[in-house]
SELO-184958 format. One line per field, with one value per residue (C-alpha): residue in three letters; x, y, z. Coordinates in steps of 0.1 Angstrom, whole numbers. Layout:
<sites>
code = c(Ala ...)
xx = c(X ...)
yy = c(Y ...)
zz = c(Z ...)
</sites>
This chain:
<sites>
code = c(Unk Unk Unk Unk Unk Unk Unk Unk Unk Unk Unk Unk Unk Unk Unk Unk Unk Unk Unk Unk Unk Unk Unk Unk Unk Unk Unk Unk Unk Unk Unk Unk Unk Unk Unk Unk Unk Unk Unk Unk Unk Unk Unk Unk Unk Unk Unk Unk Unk Unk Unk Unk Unk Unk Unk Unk Unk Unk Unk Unk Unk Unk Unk Unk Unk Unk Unk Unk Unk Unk Unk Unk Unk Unk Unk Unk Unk Unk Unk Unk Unk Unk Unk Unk Unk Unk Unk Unk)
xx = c(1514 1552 1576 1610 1629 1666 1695 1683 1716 1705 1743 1738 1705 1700 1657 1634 1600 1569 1541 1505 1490 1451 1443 1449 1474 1488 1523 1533 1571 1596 1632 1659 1692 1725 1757 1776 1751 1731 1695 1674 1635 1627 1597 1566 1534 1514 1489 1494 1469 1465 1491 1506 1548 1561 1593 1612 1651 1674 1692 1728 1752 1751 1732 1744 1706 1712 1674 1638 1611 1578 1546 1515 1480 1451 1429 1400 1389 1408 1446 1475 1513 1537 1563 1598 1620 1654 1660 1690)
yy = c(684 687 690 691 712 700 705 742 754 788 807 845 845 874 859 832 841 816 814 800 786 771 784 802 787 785 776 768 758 777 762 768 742 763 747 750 726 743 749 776 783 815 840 838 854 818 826 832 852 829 845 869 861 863 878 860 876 851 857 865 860 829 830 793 777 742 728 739 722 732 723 739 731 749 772 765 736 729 715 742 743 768 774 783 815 823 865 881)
zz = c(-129 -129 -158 -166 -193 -191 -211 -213 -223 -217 -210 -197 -188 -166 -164 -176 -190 -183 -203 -203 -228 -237 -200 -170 -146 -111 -106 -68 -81 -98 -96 -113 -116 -127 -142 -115 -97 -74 -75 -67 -59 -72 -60 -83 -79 -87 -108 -146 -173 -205 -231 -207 -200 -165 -156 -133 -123 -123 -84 -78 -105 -117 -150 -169 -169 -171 -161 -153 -129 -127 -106 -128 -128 -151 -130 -155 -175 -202 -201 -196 -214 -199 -224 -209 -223 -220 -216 -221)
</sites>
């Protein structure tokens, strides 16, 4: 499915961590909407370990996170939530 987090509000992010929850995952979307207005895919290796956080580097210098999107499905049976961090 896809989500949305906006109104993240995250201000000097330098990444954002993903995290699986109740199941593996495998995100084929990653992109990231700055203040400023533009958006950005970023690389992600697809697959996530239930519990693990992912690293992503937020690119360039622009580091005002103003929204999220996502396209994640479960790899196994049960239903998956990625929760979405801020790092500083």
């Amino acid at each position: 499915s896809e989500s949305t987090f906006a109104g993240f509000r995250g201000q000097g992010l330098t990444a954002i961590g993903l995290q699986a929850t109740d199941d593996n995952a495998r995100c084929t979307t990653v992109r990231v909407t700055f203040a400023n207005g533009q958006s950005r895919s970023v690389n992600f290796g697809d697959r996530m370990t239930e519990d693990r956080m992912y690293r992503i580097d937020l690119p360039g210098d622009e580091r005002n996170v103003t929204r999220v999107d996502l396209t994640c499905r479960p790899i196994g049976d049960n239903d998956v939530t990625v929760i979405i961090y801020g790092l500083t």
